[in-house]
Structures are given as structure tokens and as C-alpha cells.
N, CA, C and O atoms as a GROMACS GRO file, in nm:
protein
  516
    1UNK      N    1  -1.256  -0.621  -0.952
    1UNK     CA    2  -1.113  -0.602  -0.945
    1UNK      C    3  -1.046  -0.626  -1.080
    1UNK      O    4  -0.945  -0.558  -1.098
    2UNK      N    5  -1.085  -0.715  -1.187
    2UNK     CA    6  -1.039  -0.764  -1.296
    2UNK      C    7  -1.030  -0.600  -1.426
    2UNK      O    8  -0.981  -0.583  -1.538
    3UNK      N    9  -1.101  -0.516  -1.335
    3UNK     CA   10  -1.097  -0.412  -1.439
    3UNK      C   11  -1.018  -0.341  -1.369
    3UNK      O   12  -0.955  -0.297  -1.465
    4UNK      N   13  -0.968  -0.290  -1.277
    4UNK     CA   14  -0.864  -0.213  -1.234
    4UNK      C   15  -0.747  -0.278  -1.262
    4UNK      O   16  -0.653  -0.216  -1.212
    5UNK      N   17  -0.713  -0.375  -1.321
    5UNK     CA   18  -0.569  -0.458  -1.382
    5UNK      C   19  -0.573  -0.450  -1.474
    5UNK      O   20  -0.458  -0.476  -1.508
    6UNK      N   21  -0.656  -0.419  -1.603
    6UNK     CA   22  -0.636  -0.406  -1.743
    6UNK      C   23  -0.700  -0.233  -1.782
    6UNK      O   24  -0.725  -0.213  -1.901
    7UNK      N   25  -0.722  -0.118  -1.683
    7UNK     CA   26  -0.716  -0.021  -1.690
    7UNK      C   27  -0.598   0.046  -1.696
    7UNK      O   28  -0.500   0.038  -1.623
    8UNK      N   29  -0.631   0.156  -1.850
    8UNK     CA   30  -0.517   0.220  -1.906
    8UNK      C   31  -0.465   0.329  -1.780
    8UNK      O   32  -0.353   0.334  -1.731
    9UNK      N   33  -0.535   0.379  -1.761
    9UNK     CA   34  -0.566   0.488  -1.648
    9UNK      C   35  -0.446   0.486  -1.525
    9UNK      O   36  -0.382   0.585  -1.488
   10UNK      N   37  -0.436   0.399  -1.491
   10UNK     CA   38  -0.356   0.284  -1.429
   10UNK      C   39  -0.192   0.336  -1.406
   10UNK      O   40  -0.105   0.276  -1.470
   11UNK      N   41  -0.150   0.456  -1.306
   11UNK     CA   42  -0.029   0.461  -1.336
   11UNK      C   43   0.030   0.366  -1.206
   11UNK      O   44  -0.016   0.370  -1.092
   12UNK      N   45   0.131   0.288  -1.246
   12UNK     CA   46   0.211   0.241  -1.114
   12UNK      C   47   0.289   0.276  -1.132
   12UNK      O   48   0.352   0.301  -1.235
   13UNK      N   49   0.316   0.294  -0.948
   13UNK     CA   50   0.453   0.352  -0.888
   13UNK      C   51   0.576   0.317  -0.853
   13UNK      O   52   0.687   0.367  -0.868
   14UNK      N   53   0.500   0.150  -0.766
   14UNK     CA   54   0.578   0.090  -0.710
   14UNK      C   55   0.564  -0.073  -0.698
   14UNK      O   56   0.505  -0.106  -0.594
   15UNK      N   57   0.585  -0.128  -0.741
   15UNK     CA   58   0.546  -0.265  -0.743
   15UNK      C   59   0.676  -0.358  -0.702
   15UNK      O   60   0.791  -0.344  -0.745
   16UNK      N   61   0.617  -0.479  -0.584
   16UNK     CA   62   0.665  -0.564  -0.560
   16UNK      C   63   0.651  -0.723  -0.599
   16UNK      O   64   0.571  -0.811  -0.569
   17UNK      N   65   0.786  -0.715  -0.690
   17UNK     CA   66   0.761  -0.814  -0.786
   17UNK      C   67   0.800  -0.970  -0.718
   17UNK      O   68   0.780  -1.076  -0.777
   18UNK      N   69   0.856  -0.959  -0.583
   18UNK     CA   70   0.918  -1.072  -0.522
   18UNK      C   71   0.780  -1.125  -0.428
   18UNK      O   72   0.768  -1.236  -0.377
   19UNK      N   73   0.699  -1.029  -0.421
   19UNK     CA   74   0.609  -1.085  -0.343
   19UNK      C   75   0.522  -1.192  -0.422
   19UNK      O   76   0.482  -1.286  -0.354
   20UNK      N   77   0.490  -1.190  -0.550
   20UNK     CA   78   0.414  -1.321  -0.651
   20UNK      C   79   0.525  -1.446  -0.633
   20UNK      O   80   0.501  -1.562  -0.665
   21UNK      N   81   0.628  -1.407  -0.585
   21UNK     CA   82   0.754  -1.519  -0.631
   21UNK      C   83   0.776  -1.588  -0.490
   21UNK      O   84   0.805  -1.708  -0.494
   22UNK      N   85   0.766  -1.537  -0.383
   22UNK     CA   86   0.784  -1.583  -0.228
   22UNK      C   87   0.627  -1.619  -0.198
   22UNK      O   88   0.609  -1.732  -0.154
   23UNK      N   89   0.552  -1.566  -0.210
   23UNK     CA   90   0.408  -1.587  -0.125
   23UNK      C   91   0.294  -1.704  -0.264
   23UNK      O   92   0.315  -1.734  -0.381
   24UNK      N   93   0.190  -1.734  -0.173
   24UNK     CA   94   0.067  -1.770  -0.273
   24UNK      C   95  -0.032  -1.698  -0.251
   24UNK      O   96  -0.102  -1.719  -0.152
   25UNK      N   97  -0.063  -1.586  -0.348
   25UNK     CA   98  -0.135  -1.482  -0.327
   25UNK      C   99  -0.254  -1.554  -0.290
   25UNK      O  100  -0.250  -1.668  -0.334
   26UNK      N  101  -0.376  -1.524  -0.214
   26UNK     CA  102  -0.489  -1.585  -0.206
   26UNK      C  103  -0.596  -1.388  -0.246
   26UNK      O  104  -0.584  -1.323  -0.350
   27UNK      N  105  -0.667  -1.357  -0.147
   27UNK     CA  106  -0.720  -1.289  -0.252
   27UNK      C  107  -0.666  -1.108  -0.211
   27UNK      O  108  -0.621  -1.053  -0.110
   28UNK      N  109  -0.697  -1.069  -0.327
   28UNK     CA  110  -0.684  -0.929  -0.318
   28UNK      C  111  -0.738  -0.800  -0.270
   28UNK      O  112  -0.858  -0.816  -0.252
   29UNK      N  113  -0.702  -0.676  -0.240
   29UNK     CA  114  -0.814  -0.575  -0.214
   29UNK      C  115  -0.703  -0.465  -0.221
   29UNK      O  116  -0.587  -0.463  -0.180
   30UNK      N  117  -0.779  -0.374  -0.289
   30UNK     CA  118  -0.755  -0.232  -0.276
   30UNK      C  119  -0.762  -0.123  -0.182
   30UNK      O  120  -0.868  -0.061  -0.171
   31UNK      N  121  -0.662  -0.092  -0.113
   31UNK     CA  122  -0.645   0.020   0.015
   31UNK      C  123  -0.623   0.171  -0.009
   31UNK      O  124  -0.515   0.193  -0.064
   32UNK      N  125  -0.683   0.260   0.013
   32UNK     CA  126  -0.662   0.371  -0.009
   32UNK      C  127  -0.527   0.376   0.104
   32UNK      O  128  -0.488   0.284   0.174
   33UNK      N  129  -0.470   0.520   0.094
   33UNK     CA  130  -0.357   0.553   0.191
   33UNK      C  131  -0.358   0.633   0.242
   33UNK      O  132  -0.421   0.712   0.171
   34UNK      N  133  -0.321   0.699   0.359
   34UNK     CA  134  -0.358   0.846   0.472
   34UNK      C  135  -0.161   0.884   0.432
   34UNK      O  136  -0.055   0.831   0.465
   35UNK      N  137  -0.193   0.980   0.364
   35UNK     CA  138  -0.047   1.041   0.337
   35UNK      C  139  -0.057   1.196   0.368
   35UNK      O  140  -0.168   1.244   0.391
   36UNK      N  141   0.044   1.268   0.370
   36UNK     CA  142   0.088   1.393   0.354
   36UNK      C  143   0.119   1.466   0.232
   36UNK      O  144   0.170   1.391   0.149
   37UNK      N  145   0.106   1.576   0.196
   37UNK     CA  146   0.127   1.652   0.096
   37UNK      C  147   0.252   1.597   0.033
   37UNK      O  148   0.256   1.533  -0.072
   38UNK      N  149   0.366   1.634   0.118
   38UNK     CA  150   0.494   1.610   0.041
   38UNK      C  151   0.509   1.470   0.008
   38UNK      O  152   0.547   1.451  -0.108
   39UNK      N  153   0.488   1.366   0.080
   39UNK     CA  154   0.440   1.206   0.033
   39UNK      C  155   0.421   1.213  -0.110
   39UNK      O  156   0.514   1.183  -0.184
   40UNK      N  157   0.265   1.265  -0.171
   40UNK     CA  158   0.164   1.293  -0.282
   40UNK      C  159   0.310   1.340  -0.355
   40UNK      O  160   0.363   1.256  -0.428
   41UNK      N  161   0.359   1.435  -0.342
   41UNK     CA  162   0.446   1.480  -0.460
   41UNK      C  163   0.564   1.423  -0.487
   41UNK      O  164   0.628   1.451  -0.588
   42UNK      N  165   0.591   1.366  -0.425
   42UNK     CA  166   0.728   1.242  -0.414
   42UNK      C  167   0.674   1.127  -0.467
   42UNK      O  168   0.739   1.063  -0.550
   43UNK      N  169   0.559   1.089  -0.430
   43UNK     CA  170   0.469   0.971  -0.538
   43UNK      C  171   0.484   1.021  -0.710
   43UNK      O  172   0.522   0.950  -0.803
   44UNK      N  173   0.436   1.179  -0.715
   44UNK     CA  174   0.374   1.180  -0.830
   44UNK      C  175   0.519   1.200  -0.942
   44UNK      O  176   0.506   1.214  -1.064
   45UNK      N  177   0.701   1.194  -0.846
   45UNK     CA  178   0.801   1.197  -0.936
   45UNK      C  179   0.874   1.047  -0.947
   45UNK      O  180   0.988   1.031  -0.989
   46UNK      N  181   0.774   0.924  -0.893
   46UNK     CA  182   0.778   0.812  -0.895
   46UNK      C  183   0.936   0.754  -0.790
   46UNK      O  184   1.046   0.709  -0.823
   47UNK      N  185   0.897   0.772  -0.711
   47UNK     CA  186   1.034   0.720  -0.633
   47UNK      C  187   0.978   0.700  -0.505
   47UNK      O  188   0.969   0.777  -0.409
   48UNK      N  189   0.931   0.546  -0.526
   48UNK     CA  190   0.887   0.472  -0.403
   48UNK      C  191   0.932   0.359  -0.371
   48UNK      O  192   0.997   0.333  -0.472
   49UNK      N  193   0.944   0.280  -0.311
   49UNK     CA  194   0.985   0.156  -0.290
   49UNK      C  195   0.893   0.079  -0.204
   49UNK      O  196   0.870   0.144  -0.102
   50UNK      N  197   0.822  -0.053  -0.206
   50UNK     CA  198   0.734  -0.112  -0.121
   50UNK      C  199   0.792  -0.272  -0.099
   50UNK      O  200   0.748  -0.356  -0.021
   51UNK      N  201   0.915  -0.286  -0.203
   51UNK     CA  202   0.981  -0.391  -0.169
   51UNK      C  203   0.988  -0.476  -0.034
   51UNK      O  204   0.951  -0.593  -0.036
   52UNK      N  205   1.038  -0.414   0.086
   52UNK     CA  206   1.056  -0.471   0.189
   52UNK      C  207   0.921  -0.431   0.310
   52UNK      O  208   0.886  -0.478   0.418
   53UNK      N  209   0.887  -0.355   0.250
   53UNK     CA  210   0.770  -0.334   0.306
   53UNK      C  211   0.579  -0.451   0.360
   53UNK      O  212   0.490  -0.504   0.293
   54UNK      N  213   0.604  -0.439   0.491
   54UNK     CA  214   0.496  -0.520   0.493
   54UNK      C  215   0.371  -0.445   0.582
   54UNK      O  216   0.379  -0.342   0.648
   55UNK      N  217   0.268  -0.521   0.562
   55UNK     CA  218   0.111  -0.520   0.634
   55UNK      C  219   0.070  -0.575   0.816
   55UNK      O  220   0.100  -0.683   0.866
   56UNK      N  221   0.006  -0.474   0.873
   56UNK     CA  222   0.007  -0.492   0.985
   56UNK      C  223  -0.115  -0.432   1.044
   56UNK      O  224  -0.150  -0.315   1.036
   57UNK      N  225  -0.191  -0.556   1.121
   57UNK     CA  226  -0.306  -0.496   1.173
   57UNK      C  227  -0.259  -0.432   1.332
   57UNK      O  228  -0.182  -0.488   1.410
   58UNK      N  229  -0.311  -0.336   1.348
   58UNK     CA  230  -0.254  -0.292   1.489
   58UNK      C  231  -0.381  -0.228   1.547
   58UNK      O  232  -0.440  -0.153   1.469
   59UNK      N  233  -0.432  -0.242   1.664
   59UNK     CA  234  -0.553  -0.208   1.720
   59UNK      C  235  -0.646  -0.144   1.647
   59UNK      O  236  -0.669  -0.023   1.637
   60UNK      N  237  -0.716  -0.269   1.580
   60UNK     CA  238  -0.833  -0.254   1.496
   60UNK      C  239  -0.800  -0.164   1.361
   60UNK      O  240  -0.890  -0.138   1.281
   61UNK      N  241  -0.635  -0.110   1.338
   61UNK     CA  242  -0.683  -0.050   1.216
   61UNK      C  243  -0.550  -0.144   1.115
   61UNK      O  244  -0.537  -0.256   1.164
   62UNK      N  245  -0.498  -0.131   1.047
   62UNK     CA  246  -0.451  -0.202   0.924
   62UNK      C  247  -0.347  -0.054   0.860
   62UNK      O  248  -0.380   0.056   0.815
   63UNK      N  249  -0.176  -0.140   0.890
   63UNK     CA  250  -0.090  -0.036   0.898
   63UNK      C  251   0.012  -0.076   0.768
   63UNK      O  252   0.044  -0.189   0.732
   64UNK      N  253   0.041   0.014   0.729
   64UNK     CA  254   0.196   0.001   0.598
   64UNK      C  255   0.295   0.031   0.653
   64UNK      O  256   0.315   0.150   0.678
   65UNK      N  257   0.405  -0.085   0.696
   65UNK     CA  258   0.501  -0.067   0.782
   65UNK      C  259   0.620  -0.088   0.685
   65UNK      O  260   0.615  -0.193   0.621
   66UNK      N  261   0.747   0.008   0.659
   66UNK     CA  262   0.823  -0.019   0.628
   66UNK      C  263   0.856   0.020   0.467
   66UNK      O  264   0.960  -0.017   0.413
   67UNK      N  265   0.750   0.104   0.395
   67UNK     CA  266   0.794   0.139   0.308
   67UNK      C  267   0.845   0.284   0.276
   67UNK      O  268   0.821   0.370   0.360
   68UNK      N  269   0.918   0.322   0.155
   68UNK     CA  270   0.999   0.411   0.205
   68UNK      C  271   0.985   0.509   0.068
   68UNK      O  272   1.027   0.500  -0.048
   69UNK      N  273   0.915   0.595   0.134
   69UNK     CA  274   0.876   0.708   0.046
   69UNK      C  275   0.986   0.843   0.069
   69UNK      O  276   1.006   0.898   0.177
   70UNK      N  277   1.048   0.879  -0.059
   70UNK     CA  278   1.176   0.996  -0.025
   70UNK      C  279   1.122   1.115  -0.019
   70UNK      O  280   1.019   1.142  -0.082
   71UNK      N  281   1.201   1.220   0.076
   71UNK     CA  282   1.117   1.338   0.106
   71UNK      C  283   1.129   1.407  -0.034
   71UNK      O  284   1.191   1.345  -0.120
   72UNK      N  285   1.079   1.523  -0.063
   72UNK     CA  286   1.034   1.580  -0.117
   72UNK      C  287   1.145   1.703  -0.081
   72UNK      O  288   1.165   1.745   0.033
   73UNK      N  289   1.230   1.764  -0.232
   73UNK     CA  290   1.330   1.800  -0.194
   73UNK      C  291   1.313   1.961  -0.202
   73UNK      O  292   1.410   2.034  -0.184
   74UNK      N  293   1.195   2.007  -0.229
   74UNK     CA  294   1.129   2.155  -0.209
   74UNK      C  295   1.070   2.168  -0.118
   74UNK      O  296   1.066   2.286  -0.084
   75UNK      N  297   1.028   2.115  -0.068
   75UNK     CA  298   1.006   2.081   0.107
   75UNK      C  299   1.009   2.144   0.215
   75UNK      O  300   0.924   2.163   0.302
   76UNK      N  301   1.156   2.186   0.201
   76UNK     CA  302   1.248   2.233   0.319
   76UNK      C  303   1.227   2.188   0.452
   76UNK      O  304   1.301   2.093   0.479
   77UNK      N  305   1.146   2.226   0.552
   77UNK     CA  306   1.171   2.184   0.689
   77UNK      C  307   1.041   2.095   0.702
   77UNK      O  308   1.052   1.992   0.770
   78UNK      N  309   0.895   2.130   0.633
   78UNK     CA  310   0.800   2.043   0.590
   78UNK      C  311   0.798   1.914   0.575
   78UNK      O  312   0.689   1.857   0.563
   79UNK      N  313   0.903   1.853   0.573
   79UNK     CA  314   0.889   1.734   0.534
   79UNK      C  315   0.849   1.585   0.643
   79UNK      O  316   0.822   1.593   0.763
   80UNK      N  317   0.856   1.449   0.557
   80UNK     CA  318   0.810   1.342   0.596
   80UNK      C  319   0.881   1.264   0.650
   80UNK      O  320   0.976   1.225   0.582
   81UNK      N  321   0.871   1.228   0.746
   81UNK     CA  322   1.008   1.104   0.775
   81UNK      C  323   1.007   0.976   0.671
   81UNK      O  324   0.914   0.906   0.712
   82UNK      N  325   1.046   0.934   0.594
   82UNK     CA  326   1.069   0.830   0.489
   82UNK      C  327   0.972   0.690   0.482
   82UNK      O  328   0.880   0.654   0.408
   83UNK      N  329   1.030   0.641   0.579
   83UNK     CA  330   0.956   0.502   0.670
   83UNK      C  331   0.865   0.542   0.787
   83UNK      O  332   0.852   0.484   0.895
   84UNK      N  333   0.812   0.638   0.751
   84UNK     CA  334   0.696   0.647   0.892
   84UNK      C  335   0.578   0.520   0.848
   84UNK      O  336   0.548   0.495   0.732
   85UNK      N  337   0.528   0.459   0.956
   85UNK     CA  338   0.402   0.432   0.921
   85UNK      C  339   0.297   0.478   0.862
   85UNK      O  340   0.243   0.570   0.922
   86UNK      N  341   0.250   0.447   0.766
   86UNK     CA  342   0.074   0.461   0.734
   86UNK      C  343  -0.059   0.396   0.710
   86UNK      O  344  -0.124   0.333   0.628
   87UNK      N  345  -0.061   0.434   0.795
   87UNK     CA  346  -0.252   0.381   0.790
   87UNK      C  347  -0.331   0.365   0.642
   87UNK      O  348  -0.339   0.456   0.559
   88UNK      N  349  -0.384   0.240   0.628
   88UNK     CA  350  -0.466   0.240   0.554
   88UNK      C  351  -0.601   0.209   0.488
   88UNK      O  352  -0.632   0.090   0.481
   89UNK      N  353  -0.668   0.285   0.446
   89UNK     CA  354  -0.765   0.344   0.468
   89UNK      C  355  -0.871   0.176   0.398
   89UNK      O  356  -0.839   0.122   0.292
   90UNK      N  357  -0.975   0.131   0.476
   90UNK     CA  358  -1.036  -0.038   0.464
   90UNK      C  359  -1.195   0.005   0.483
   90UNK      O  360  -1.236   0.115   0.522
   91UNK      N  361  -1.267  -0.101   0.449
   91UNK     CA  362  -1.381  -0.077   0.471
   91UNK      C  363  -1.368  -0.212   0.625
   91UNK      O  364  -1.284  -0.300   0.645
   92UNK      N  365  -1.500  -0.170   0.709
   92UNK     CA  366  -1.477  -0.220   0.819
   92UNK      C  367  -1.481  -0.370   0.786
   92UNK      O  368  -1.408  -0.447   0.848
   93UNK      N  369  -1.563  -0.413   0.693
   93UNK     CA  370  -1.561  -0.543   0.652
   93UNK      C  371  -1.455  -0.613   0.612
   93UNK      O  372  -1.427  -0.728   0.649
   94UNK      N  373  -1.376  -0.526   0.513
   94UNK     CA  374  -1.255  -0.608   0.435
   94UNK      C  375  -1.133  -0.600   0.533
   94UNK      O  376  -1.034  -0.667   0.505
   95UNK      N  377  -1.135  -0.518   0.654
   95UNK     CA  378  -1.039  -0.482   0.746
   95UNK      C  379  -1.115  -0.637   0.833
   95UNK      O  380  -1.053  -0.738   0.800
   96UNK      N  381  -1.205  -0.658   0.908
   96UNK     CA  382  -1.255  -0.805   0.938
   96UNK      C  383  -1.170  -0.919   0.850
   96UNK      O  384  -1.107  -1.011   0.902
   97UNK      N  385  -1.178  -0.900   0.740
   97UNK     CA  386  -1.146  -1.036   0.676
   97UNK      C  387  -1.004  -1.044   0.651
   97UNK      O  388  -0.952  -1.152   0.623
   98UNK      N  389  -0.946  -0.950   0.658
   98UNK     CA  390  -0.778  -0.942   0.624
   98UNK      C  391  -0.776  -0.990   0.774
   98UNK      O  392  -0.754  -1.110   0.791
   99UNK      N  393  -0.796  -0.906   0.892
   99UNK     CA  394  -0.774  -0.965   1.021
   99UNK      C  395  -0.755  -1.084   1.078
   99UNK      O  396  -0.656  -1.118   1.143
  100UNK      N  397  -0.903  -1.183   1.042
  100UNK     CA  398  -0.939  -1.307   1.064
  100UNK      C  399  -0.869  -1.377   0.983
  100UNK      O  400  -0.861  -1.494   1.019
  101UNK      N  401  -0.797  -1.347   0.857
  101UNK     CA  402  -0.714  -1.419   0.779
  101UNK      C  403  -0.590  -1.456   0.895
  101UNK      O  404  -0.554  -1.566   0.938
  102UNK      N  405  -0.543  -1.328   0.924
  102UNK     CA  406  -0.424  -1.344   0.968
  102UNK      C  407  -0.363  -1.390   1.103
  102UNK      O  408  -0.246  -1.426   1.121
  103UNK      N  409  -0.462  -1.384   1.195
  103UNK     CA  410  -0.513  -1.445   1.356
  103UNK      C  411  -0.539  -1.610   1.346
  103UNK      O  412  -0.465  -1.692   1.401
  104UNK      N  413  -0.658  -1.644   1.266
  104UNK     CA  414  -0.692  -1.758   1.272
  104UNK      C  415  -0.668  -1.847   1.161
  104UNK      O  416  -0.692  -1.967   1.174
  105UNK      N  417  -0.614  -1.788   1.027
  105UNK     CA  418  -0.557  -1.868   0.927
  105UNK      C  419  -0.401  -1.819   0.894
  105UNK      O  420  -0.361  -1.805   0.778
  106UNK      N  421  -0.330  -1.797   0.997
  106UNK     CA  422  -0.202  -1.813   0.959
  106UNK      C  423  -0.090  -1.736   0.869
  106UNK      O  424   0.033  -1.734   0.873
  107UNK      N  425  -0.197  -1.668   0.778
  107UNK     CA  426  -0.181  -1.595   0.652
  107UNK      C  427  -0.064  -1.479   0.722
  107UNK      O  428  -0.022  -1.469   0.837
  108UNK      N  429  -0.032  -1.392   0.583
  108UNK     CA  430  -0.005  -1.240   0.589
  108UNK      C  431  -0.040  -1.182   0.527
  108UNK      O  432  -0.082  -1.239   0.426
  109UNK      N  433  -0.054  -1.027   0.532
  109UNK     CA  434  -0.078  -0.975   0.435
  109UNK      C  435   0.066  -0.881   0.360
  109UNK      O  436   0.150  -0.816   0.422
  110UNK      N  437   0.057  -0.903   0.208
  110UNK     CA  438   0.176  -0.879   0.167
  110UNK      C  439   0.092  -0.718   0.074
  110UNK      O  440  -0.028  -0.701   0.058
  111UNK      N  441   0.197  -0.632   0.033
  111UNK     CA  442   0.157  -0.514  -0.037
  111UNK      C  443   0.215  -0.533  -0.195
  111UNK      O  444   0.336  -0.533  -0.218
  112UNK      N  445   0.128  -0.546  -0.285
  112UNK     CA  446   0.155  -0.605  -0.409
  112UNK      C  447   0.183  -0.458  -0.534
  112UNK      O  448   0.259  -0.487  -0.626
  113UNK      N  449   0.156  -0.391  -0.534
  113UNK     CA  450   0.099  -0.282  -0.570
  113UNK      C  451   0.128  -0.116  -0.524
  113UNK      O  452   0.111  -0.107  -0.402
  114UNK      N  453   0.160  -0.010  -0.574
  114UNK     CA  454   0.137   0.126  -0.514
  114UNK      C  455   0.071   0.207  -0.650
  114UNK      O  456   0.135   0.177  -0.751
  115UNK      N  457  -0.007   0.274  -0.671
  115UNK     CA  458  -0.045   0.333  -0.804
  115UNK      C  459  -0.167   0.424  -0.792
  115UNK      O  460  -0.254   0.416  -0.706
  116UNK      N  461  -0.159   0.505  -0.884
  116UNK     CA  462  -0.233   0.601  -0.841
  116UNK      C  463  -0.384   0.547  -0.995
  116UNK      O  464  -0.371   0.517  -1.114
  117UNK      N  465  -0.488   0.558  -0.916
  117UNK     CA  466  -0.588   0.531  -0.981
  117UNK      C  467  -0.640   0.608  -1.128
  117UNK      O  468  -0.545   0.646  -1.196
  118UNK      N  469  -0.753   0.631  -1.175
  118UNK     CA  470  -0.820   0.708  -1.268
  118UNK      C  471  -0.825   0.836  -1.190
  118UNK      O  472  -0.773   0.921  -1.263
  119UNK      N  473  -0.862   0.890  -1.080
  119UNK     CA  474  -0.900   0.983  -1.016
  119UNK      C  475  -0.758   1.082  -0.938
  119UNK      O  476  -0.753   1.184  -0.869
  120UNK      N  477  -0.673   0.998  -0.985
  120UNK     CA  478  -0.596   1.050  -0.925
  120UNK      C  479  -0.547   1.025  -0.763
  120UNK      O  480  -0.448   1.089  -0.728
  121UNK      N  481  -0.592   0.963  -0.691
  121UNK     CA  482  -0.566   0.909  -0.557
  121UNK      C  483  -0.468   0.764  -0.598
  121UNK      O  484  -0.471   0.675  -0.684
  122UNK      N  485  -0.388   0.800  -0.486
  122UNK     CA  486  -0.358   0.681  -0.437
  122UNK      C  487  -0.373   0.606  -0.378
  122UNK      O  488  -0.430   0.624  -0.271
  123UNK      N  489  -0.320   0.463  -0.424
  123UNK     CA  490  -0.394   0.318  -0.368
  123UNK      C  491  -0.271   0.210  -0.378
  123UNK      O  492  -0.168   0.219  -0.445
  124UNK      N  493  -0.314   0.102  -0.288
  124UNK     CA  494  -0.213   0.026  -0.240
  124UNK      C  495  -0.264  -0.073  -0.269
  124UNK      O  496  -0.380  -0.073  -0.226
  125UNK      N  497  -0.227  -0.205  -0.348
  125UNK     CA  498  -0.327  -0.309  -0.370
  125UNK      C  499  -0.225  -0.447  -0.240
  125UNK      O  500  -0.107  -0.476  -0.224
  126UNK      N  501  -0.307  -0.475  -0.202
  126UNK     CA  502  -0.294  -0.573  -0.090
  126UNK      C  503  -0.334  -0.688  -0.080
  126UNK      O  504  -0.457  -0.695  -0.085
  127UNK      N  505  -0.263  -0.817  -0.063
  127UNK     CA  506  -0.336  -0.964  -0.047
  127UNK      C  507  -0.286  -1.030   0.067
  127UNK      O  508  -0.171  -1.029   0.111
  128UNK      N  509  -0.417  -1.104   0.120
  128UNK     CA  510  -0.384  -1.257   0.164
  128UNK      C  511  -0.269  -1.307   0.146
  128UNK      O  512  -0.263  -1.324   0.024
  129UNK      N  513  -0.164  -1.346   0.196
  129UNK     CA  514  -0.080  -1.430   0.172
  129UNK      C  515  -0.068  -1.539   0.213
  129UNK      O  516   0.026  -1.609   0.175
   0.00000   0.00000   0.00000
């Protein structure tokens, strides 16, 4: 993980800077995201917000509730509802351990992060809280 934080490559989108300032991060992980086309292009003119936005496990899968991606204004009838939920995308293991964090240790999980990688995908970086 220490190299995806000092990678040039590295564009961010959206970062929540109140979450280092309210929470004690404990540890981190990287989430891919299940988005829509017009989502992707509304990311790629940087106008996201993850501020109030939080993490939610909901029958076995691990949800992004509350952040608010603007439609896409070429769009036309195509478009996204803003604050819809999205799913995001865990390995079954690290989806286990965010879970058991949050059931039996109390924790949350907060969304620290929105940025699109080396490859071009987007990713959501996520912690323990």
C-alpha cells in the first residue's frame, strides 16, 4: 500500500480530509467501484464529493452510501441518479475483515480517498475506523 501513496500516477478526485481529523484510522484497503458510464465521465471532469459519505456492509456485500457524483451534462436522459448507492468491489477476505471489524469491534468504515489509479480505473481507498 505504501507505494500507491507516493505514486505519481496517482490522480485524486475526491478526498476526505475530515475523516483523518474525526476518526483513528486503523488499517487501510483499496476498493474498486461498480459505476456507470456517465459516473466514469463525471469522475474524469473531477466533480465528486465523498465528504459526507459513508461505508456499509449490507448482505454480505460492502456498499458506498451517500456520495454524490454529478450527472453528466451530455447525458441527456442516460443519466445517474447522484447519491445512488454503489457497491464495492472487495476480495472475499478483506470484505471478512472490514465486516468482523465492524460487528464485533465496534469500528466503522470511513471512505478516505476517490482516485483513479495507473490503469486508469477507479478506486476508493477505505479504512477501519
Amino acid at each position: 500500500m505504501a507505494k500507491a501513496k507516493t505514486d505519481p500516477n496517482r490522480k485524486v478526485i475526491a478526498d476526505n480530509r475530515t475523516a483523518r481529523f474525526d476518526f483513528e484510522i486503523g488499517e487501510t484497503f483499496e476498493a474498486g467501484i461498480q459505476l456507470l458510464g456517465t459516473e466514469v465521465k463525471s469522475l474524469r471532469a473531477n466533480k465528486a464529493t465523498i465528504g459526507e459519505s459513508y461505508v456499509s456492509p449490507e448482505n454480505g456485500e460492502i456498499w458506498l452510501i451517500n456520495s454524490y457524483i454529478p450527472e453528466y451534462l451530455q447525458a441527456n436522459k442516460f443519466n445517474h441518479d447522484p447519491r445512488r448507492h454503489r457497491k464495492l468491489l472487495l476480495h472475499r477476505r478483506q470484505m471478512s475483515q472490514l465486516m468482523d471489524g465492524v460487528q464485533r469491534g465496534g469500528m466503522t468504515i470511513v471512505p478516505l480517498k476517490m482516485y483513479f489509479n495507473d490503469r486508469g480505473i477507479a478506486k476508493l481507498e477505505i479504512a477501519l475506523a
